[in-house]
N, C-alpha and C positions, 0 to 999 in steps of 0.2 A: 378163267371161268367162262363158261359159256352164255350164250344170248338166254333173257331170262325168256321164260317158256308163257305163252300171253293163254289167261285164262279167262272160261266167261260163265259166270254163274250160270247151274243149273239150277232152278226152284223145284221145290217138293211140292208134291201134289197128293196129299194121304199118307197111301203107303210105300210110297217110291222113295223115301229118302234114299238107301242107301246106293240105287241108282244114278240116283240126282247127282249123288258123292260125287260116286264113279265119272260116271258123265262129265261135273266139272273141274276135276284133277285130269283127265284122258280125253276130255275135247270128241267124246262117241254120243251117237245117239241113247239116250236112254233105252230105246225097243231093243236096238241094237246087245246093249249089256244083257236084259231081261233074258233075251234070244237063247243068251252063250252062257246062262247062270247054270250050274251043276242043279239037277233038283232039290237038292237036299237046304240047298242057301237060298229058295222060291218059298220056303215056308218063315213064319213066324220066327223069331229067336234061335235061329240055325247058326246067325255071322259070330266069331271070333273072331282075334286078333290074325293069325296064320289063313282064317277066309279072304281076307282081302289082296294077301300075298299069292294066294291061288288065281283069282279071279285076276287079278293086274297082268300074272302068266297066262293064264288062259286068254285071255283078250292080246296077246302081244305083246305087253310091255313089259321092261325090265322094272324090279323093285329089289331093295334089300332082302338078306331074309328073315329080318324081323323086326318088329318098331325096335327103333333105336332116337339115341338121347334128341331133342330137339333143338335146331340151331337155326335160328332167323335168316342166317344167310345162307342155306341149302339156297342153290342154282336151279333147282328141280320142284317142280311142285310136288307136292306129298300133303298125307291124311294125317291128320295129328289126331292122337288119343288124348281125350279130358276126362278129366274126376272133377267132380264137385262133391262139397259134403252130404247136397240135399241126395244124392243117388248114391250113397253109402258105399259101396265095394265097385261098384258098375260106372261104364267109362261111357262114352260116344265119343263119335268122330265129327272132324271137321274138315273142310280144305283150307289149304293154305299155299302163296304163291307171292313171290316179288314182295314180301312185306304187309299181304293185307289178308286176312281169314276170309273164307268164305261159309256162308252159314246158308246152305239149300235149304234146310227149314222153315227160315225169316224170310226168305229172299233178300238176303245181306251180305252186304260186301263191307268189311270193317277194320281199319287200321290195326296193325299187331294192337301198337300202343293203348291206341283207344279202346280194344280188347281186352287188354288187361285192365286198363283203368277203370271200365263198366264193367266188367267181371271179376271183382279180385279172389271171390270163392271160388272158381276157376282155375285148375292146377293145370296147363300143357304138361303132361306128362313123357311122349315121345311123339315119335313122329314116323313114317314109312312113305321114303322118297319113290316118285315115281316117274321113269323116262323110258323114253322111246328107245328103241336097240339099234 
C-alpha cells in the first residue's frame, strides 16, 4: 500500500462548496478548479455523480469510473456519496482521507468513527477514489 496521501481542509464559503470539495481531496486552488469548470457544471444544480469523474480528468487526476462501494481503508483520498432520510432520494458529497471525513461546509475535520456515531441517519453510500497519475 502506498504512503497515505496528506489532506488539508478546504472551507466553504457560499457557494463554493463543491470547489472546496475538490480543492480538498486534490490539494488545487480553488480559482484554479473554478478556471477548468466546463460551463455547464458553473451553474446551479448541473453536478451528478459521473461530474465529478469528469472534472478529477479534466484537472489531471486519475479516478475510478464510477462511485463504487465504500472501504475505510482506500490508500487514496476520495469523495464519498451520503443519503440521509431528511433529503429523501438526493445525496451530497464529502471528503474523506487517512480515516477522517472532511466536511468543507463546517469547516470539519471528523473521525470516520465519530462520523458515524454523530450521524447515524447518515448512510455512506459509495465512494470515488481519487490519485495522481
Amino acid at each position: 500500500m502506498s504512503q497515505p496521501y496528506e489532506i488539508e481542509l478546504v472551507a466553504s464559503h457560499g457557494d463554493d462548496y463543491l470547489e472546496s470539495l475538490l480543492a480538498t481531496v486534490m490539494g488545487l486552488p480553488k480559482a484554479e478548479i473554478w478556471e477548468r469548470l466546463p460551463e455547464n457544471l458553473k451553474k446551479p444544480g448541473g453536478w451528478r455523480g459521473q461530474s465529478f469523474i469528469e472534472v478529477a480528468r479534466l484537472l489531471g487526476y486519475n479516478c475510478n469510473r464510477q462511485f463504487i462501494r465504500f472501504d475505510a481503508r482506500t490508500p487514496w483520498p476520495c469523495i464519498l456519496r451520503c443519503q440521509s432520510p431528511e433529503l429523501k432520494t438526493r445525496w451530497w458529497a464529502l471528503a474523506y482521507a487517512n480515516g477522517a471525513v472532511y466536511w468543507p461546509l463546517h469547516g470539519a475535520t471528523i473521525w470516520l468513527d465519530d462520523f458515524i456515531r454523530w450521524y447515524p441517519q447518515v448512510q455512506i453510500t459509495s465512494m470515488l477514489q481519487i490519485w495522481i497519475p
